[in-house]
C-alpha positions as CSV (number, residue, x, y, z in Angstrom):
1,X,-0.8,-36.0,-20.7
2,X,-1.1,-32.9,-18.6
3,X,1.4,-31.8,-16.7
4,X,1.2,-32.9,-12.5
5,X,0.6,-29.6,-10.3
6,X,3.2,-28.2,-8.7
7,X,1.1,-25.4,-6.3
8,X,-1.9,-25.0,-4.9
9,X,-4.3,-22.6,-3.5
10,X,-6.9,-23.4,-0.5
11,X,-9.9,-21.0,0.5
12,X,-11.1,-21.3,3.6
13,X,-14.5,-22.3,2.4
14,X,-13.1,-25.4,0.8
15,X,-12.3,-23.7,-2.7
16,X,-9.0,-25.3,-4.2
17,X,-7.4,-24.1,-7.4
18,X,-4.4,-26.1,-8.7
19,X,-1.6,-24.4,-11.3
20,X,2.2,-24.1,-11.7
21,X,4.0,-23.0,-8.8
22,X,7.4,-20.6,-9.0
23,X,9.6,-18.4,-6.8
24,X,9.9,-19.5,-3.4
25,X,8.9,-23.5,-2.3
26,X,6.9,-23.5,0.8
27,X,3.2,-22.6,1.8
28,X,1.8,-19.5,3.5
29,X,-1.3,-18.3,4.8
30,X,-2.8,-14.6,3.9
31,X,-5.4,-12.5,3.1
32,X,-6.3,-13.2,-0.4
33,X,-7.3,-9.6,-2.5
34,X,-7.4,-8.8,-6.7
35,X,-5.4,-6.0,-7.8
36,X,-6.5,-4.4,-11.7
37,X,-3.3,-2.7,-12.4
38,X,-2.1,-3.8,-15.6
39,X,1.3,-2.2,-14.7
40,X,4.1,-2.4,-11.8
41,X,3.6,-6.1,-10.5
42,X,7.0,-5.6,-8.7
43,X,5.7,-2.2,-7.0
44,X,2.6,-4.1,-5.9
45,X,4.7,-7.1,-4.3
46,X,7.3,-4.6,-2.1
47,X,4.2,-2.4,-1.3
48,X,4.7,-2.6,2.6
49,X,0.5,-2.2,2.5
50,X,0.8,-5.6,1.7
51,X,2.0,-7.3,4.2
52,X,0.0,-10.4,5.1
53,X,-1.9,-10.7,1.6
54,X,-1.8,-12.8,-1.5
55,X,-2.8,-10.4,-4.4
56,X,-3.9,-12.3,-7.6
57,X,-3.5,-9.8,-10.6
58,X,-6.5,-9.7,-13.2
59,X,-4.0,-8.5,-16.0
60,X,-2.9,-11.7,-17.4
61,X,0.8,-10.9,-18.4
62,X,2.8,-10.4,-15.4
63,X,6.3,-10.9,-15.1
64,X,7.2,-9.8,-19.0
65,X,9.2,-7.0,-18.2
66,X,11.2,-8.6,-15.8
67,X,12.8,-7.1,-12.8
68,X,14.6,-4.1,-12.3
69,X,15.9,-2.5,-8.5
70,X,14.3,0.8,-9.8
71,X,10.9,-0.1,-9.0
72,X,11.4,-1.9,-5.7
73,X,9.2,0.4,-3.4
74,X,10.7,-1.5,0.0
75,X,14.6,-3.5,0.4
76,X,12.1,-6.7,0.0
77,X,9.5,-8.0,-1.3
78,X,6.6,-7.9,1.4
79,X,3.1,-9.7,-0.5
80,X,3.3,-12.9,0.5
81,X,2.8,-14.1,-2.5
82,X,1.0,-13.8,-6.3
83,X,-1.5,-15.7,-8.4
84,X,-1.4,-15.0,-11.7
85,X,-3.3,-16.7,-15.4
86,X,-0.4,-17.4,-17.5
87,X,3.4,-18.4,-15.8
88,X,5.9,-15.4,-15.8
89,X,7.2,-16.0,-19.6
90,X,10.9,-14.5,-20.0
91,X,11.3,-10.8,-19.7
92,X,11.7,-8.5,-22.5
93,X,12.1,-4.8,-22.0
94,X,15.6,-2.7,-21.8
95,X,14.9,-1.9,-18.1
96,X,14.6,-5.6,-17.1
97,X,18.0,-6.6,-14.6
98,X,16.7,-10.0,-13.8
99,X,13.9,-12.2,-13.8
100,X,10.4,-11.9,-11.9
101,X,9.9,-16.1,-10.8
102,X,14.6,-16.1,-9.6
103,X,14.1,-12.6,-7.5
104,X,11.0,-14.2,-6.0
105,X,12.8,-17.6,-5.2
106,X,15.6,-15.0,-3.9
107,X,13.1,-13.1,-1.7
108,X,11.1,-16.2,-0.6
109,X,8.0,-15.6,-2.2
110,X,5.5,-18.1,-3.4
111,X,3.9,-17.8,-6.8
112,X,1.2,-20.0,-8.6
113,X,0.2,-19.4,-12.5
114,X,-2.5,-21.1,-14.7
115,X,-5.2,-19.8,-12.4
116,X,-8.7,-18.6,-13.8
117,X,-7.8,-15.2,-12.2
118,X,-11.3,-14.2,-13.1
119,X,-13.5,-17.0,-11.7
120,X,-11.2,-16.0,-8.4
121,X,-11.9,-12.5,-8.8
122,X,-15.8,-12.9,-9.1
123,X,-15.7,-15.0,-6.2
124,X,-13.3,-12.2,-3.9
125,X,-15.9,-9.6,-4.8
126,X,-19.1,-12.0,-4.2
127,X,-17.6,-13.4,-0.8
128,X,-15.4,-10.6,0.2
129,X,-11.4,-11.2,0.5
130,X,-11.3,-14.7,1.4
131,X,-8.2,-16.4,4.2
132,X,-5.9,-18.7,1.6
133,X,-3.5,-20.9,2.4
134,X,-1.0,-20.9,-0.5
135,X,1.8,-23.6,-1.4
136,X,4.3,-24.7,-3.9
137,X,5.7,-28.0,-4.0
138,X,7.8,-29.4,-6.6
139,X,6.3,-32.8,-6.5
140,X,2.8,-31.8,-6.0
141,X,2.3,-33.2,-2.5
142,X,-0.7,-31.2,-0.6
143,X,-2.4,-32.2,2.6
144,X,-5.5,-30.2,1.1
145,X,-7.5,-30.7,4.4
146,X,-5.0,-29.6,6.6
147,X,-4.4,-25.8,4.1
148,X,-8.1,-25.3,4.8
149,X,-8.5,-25.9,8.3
150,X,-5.2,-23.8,8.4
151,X,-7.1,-21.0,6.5
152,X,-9.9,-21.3,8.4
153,X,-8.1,-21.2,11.6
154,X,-5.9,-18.2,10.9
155,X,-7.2,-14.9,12.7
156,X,-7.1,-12.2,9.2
157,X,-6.3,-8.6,9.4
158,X,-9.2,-7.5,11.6
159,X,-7.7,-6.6,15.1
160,X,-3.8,-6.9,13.4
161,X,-1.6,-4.1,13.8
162,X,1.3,-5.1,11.1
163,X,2.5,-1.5,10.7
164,X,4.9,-2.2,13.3
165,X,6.3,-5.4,11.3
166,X,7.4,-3.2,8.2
167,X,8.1,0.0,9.9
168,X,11.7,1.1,10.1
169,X,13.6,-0.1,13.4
170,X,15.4,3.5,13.4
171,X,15.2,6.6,12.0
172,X,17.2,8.3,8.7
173,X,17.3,10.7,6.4
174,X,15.7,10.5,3.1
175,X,17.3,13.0,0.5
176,X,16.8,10.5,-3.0
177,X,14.3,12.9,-5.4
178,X,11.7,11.8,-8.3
179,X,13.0,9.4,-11.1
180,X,13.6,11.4,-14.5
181,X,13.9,9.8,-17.8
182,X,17.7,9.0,-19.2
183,X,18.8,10.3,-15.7
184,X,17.0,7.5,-13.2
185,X,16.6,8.8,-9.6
186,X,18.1,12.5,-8.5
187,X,19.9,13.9,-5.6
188,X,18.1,15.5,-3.3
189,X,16.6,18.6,-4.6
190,X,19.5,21.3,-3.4
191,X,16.4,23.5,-2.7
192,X,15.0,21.8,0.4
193,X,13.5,24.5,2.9
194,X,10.8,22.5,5.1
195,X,12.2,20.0,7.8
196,X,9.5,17.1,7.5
197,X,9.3,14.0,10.0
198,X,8.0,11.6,8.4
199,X,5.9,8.4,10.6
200,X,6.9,5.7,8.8
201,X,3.9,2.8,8.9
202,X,5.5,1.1,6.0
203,X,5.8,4.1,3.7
204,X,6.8,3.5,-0.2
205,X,10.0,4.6,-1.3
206,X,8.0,6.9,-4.3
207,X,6.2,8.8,-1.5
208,X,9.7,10.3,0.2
209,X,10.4,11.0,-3.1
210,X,8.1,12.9,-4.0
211,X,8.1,14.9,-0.5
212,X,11.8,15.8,-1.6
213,X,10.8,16.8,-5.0
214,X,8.2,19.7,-3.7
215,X,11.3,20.6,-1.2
216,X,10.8,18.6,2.1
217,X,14.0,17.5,4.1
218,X,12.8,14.5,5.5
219,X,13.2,12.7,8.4
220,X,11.7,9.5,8.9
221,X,10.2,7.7,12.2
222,X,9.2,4.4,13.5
223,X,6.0,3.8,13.7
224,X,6.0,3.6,17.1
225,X,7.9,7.3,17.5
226,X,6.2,9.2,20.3
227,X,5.2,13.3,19.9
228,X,8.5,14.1,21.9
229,X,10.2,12.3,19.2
230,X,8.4,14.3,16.5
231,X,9.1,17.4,17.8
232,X,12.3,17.3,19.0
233,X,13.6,17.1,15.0
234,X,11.4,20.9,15.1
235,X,9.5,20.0,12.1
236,X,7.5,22.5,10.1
237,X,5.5,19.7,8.7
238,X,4.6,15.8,9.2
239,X,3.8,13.6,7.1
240,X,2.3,10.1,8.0
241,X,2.7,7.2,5.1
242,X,0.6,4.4,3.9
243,X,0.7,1.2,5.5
244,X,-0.5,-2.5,6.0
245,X,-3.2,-4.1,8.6
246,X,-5.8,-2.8,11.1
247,X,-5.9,0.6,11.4
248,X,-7.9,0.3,15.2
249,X,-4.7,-1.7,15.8
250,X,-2.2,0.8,14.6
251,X,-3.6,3.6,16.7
252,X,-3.5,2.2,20.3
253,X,-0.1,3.9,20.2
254,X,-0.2,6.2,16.8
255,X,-3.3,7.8,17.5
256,X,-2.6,9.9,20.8
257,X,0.7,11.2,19.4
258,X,-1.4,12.3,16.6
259,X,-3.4,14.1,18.6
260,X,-0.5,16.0,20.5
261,X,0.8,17.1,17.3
262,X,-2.6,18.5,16.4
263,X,-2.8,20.5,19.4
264,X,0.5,21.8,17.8
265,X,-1.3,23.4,14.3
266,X,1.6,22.2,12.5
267,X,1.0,21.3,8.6
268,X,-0.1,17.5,8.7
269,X,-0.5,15.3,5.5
270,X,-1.6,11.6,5.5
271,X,-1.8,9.3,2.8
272,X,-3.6,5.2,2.7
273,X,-2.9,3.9,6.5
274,X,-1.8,8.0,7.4
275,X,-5.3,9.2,5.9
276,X,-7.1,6.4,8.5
277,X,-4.9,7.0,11.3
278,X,-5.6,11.3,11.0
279,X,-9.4,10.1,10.3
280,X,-9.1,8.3,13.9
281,X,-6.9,11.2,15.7
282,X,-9.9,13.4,14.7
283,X,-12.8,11.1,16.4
284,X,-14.0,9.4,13.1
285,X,-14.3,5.6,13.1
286,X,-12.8,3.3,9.9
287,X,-14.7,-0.5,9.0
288,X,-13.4,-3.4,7.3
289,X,-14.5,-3.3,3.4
290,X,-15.4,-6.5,1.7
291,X,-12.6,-7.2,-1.0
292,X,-11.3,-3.4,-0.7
293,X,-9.7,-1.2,-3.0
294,X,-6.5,-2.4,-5.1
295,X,-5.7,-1.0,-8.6
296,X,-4.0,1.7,-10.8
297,X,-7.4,2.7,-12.4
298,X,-9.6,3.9,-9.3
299,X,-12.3,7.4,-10.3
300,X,-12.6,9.9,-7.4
301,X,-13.9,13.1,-7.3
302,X,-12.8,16.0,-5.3
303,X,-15.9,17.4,-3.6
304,X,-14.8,21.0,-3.3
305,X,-13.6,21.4,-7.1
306,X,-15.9,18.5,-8.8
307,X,-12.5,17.7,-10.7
308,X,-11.9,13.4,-11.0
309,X,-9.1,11.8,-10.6
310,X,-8.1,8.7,-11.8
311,X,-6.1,7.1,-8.8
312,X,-3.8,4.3,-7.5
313,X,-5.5,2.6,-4.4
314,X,-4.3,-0.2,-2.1
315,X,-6.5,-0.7,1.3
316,X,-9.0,-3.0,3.0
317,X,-9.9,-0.8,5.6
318,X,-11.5,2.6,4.5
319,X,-12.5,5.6,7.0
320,X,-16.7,5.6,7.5
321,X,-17.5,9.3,6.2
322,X,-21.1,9.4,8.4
323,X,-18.2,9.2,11.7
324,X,-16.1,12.1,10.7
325,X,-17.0,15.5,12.7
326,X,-18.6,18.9,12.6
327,X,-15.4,20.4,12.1
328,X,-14.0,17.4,9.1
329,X,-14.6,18.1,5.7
330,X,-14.9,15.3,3.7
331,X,-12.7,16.3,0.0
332,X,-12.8,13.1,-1.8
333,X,-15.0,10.2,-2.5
334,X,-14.4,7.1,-4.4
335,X,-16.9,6.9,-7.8
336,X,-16.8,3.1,-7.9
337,X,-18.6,3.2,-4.2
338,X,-18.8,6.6,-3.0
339,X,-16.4,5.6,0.3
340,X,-14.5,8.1,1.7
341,X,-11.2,9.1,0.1
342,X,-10.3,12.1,1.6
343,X,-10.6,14.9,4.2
344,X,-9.0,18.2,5.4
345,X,-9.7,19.9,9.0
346,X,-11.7,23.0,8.4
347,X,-9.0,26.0,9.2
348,X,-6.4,23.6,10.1
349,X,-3.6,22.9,7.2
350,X,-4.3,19.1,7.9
351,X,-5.4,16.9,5.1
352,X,-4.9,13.1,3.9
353,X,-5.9,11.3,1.1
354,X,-6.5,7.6,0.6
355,X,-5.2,6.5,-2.7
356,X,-2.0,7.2,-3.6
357,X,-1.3,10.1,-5.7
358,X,3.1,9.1,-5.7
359,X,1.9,6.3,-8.0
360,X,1.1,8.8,-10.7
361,X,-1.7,6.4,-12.8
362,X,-3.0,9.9,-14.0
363,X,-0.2,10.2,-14.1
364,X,0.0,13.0,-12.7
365,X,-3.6,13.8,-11.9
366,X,-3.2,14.1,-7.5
367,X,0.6,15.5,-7.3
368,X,-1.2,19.0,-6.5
369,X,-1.2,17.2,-3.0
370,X,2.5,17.3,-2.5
371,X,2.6,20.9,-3.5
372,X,-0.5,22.0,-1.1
373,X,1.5,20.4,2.0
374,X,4.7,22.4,0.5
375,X,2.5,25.5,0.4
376,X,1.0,25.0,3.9
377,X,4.4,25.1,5.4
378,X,5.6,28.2,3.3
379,X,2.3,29.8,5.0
380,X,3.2,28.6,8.4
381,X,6.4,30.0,8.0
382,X,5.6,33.4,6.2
């Protein structure tokens, strides 16, 4: 006899997959998008980029290693929920402090397994990221027409600025380094020269790491932090972070502070949400991509060495490279599509990337990046 549903998932076209529901009881209504990292399910889930999006994971065994507070990249998880092929089975590694389906009933986030992950996935990259309702029930009670016309109703990410939803509501200090095997995460390094604001669209936790590890002392901002803000902490460098939703919508109030500090030549360095919102200060434009970029196994080349890297990625919105001006270099393009991935401002030390180079899938193919924005504020200074 097989065994009653106990979640569901409704497209807005009228698609319904049934499966096994854990975590959280409820239903929610997102952005559905595939992620291909076979790795760090619980980095992916408290990935502030996330906000507003369902991610199913094409790498069938999630949940195995269980749970650990290492790898949280936020406080809370901020996906709004996972589908995945097989249910989370019990963990088994000697890092795992809890179990993936408990922290997610903890953290109010709905799952659903026994999904053909890749029937959804074809149909994600045919149709483009799809709306989804998503519920969990534990006696399989869905009012399937009224999840659709909910999906179909909601508004998506287009026009959504959601950076101000994950952002911090005050600013700190950031002084924990990189993680180091048998040690876990270090003190500050004691060698921290460059004072660094940081503009905090929902940055990851790995990111201020790593801007500690090549020596930054980092402050970090709201979102919504004006250029008098900025520069009254006297930076010698910013630094503006990854990030979830419309990037049009995000810069109605980050973009002209962008554009004061420009005017200021000091070192700037922008990574996912940061890389659109310096792509925007500058004139360029960005567009919505069809089912976007989300993986730990993404190629792109840098145009001014010819060297590849193999990169994290996590965005729906991508800069358009024929908007970026005279004076815009273009320094990285993706080899899955040839979108933009990267630019620098010709005699400027301003740069930004769009992938993710703190996830270190290379592993540590893009860190140079952390080290060129070190060396453009030792220049600056010298």
């Amino acid at each position: 006899m097989a065994t009653k549903p106990t979640a569901c998932l409704a497209l807005a076209d009228g698609t319904v997959f049934y499966g096994q529901g854990f975590g959280a009881t409820g239903e929610v209504v997102a952005e559905l998008v595939f992620n291909t990292a076979m790795t760090g399910y619980q980095e992916i889930m408290t990935d502030p980029s996330y906000a507003s999006q369902v991610v199913t994971f094409t790498f069938p065994h999630i949940g195995n290693t269980g749970i650990t507070p290492e790898d949280d990249e936020a406080a809370d998880p901020v996906a709004s929920g996972i589908v995945v092929r097989w249910d989370p089975t019990q963990p088994s590694n000697w890092r795992a402090a809890g179990d993936l389906a408990d922290w997610m009933a903890r953290r109010g986030r709905i799952g659903i397994g026994g999904v053909d992950t890749r029937r959804l996935t074809r149909a994600i990259r045919q149709q483009g990221a799809p709306h989804v309702v998503l519920a969990h029930d534990p006696e399989g009670n869905f009012d399937l027409e009224a999840m659709i016309a909910r999906a179909r109703d909601w508004q998506g990410l287009v026009g959504l600025d959601l950076a101000k939803e994950v952002s911090c509501a005050q600013s700190y200090r950031w002084q924990e380094g990189a993680w180091e095997w048998g040690k876990g995460f270090g003190a500050s390094a004691e060698d921290r020269p460059f004072r660094v604001v940081a503009l905090d669209y929902g940055a990851k936790r790995n990111i201020l790491r790593s801007l500690v590890s090549f020596g930054a002392d980092v402050t970090v901002l709201p979102a919504t932090a004006t250029a008098e803000e900025v520069l009254a902490h006297e930076p010698e460098g910013v630094f503006l972070s990854n990030g979830p939703g419309d990037p049009a919508a995000t810069g109605e109030y980050a973009v002209p502070m962008i554009r004061e500090l420009l005017d200021r030549d000091l070192p700037i360095f922008g990574i996912c949400l940061g890389h659109q919102m310096l792509a925007l200060a500058l004139g360029a434009k960005t567009v919505k991509m069809g089912h976007g970029h989300h993986g730990a196994n993404h190629p792109v080349r840098d145009e001014e060495t010819g060297k590849v890297e193999i990169t994290s990625m996590n965005h729906g919105f991508a800069v358009d490279s024929q908007s970026l001006p005279q004076d815009v270099i273009e320094t990285h393009v993706s080899l899955f599509d040839g979108s933009n991935c990267g630019l620098r401002v010709r005699d400027k030390p301003v740069f930004s990337v769009q992938y993710h180079p703190e996830a270190a899938p290379g592993p540590q193919d893009s860190l140079y990046l952390f080290r060129r924005f070190a060396d453009s504020m030792r220049s600056r200074r010298a």
